[in-house]
Short mmCIF file of the C-alpha atoms (twelve columns), coordinates in Angstrom:
data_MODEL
# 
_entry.id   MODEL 
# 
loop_
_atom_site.group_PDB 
_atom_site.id 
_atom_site.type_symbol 
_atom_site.label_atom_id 
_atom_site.label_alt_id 
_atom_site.label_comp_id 
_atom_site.label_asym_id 
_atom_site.label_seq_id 
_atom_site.Cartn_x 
_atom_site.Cartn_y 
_atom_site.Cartn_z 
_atom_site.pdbx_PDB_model_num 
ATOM 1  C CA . UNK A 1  43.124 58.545 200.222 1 
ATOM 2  C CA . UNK A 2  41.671 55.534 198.582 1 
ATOM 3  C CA . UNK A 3  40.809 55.639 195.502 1 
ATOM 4  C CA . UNK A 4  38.913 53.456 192.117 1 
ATOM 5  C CA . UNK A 5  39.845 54.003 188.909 1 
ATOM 6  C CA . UNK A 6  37.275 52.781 185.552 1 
ATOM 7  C CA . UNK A 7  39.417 52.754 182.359 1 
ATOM 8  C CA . UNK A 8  38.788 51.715 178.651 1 
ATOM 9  C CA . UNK A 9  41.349 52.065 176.187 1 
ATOM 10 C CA . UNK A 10 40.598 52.427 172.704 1 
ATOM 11 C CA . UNK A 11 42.879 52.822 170.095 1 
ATOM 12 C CA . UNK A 12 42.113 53.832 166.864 1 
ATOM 13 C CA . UNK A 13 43.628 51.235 164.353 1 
ATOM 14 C CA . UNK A 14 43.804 48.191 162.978 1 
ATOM 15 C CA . UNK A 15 45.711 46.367 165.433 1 
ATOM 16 C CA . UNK A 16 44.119 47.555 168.332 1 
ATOM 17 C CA . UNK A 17 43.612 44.299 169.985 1 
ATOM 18 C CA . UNK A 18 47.333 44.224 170.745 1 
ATOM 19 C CA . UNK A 19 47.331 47.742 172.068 1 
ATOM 20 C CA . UNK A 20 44.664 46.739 174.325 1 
ATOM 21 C CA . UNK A 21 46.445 43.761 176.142 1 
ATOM 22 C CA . UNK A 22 49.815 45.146 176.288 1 
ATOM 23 C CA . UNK A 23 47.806 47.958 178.314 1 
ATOM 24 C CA . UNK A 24 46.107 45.601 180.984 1 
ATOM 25 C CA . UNK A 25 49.443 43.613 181.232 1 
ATOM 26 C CA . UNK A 26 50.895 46.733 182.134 1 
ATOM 27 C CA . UNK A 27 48.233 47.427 185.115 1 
ATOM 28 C CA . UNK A 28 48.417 43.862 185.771 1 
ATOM 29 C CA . UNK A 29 52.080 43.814 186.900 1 
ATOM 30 C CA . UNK A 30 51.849 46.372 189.170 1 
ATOM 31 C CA . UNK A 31 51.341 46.149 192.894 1 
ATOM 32 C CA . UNK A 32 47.935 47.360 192.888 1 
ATOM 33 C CA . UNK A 33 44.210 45.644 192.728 1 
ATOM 34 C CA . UNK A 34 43.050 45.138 189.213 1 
ATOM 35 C CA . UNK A 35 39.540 44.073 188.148 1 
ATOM 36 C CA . UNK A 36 38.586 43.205 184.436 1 
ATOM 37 C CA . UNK A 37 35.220 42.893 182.478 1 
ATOM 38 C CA . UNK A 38 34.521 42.473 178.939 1 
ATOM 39 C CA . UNK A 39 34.101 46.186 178.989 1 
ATOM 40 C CA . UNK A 40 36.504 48.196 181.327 1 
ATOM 41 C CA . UNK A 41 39.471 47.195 183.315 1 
ATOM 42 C CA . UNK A 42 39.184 48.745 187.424 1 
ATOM 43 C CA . UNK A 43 42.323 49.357 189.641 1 
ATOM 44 C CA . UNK A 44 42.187 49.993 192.863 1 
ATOM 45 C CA . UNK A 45 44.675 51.881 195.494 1 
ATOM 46 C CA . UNK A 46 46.399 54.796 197.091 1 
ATOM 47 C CA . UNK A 47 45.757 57.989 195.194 1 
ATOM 48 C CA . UNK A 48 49.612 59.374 195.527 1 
ATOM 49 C CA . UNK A 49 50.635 55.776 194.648 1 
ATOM 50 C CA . UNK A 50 48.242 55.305 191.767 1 
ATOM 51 C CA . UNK A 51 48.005 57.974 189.857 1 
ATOM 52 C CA . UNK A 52 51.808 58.534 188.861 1 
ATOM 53 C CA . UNK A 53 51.432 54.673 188.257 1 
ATOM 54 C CA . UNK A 54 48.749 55.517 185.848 1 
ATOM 55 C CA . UNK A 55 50.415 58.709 183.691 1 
ATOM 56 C CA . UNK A 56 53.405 56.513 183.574 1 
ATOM 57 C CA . UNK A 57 51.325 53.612 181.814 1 
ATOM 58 C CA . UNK A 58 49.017 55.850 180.090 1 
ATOM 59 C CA . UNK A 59 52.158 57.510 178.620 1 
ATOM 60 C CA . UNK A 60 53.571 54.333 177.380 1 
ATOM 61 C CA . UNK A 61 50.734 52.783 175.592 1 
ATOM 62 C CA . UNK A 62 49.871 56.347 173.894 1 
ATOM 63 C CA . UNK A 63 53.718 56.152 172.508 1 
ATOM 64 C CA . UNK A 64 52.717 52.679 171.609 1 
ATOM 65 C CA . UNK A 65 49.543 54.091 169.105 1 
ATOM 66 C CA . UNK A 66 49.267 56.189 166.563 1 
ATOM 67 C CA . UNK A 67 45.391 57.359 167.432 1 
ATOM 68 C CA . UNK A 68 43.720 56.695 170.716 1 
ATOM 69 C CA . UNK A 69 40.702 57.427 173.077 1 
ATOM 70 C CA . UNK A 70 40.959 56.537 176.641 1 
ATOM 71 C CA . UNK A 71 37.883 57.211 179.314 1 
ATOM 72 C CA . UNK A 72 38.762 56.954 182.701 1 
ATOM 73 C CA . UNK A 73 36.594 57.545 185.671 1 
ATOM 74 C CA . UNK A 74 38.028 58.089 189.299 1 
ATOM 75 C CA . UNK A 75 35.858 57.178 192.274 1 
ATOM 76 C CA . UNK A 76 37.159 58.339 195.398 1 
ATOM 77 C CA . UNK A 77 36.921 54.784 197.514 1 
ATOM 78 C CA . UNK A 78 38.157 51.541 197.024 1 
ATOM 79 C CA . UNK A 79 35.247 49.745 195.320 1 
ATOM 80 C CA . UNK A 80 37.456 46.661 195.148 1 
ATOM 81 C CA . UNK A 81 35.512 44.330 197.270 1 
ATOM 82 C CA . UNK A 82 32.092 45.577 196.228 1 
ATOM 83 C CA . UNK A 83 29.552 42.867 195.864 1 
ATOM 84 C CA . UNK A 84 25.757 43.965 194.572 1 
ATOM 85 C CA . UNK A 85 23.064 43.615 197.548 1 
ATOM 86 C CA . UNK A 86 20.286 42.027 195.569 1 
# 
């Protein structure tokens, strides 16, 4: 199954800006679709592919932080080539 997953990382400290790149780096090197705006980064694939991909990364960048809040959404389709109608 297909799947789209909405993330925003926030850590909780001064250098968060760091934290933040280091985290869509991380998505960014891996196999899968990845889709950035100024206020969420999308990625896009296989749900038994993607979400061990994710824990993994989520893992790492909480080890990274001392405080952080991240909201992630899951869509169940590939949104990756969705373009508004209007």
């Amino acid at each position: 199954m297909e799947i789209s997953v909405d993330l925003t990382l926030s850590p909780l400290q001064d250098d968060f800006e760091q934290h933040v790149i280091d985290f869509i780096k991380a998505l960014r090197d891996s196999k899968f679709t990845v889709l950035e705006n100024p206020l969420s980064t999308q990625i896009f694939g296989n749900y038994d592919e993607l979400m061990p991909f994710l824990n993994k990364a989520i893992k790492n960048s909480f080890e990274n932080q001392d405080i952080c809040v991240l909201t992630m959404k899951v869509v169940k389709t590939n949104r990756s080539t969705y373009e508004p109608h209007f």
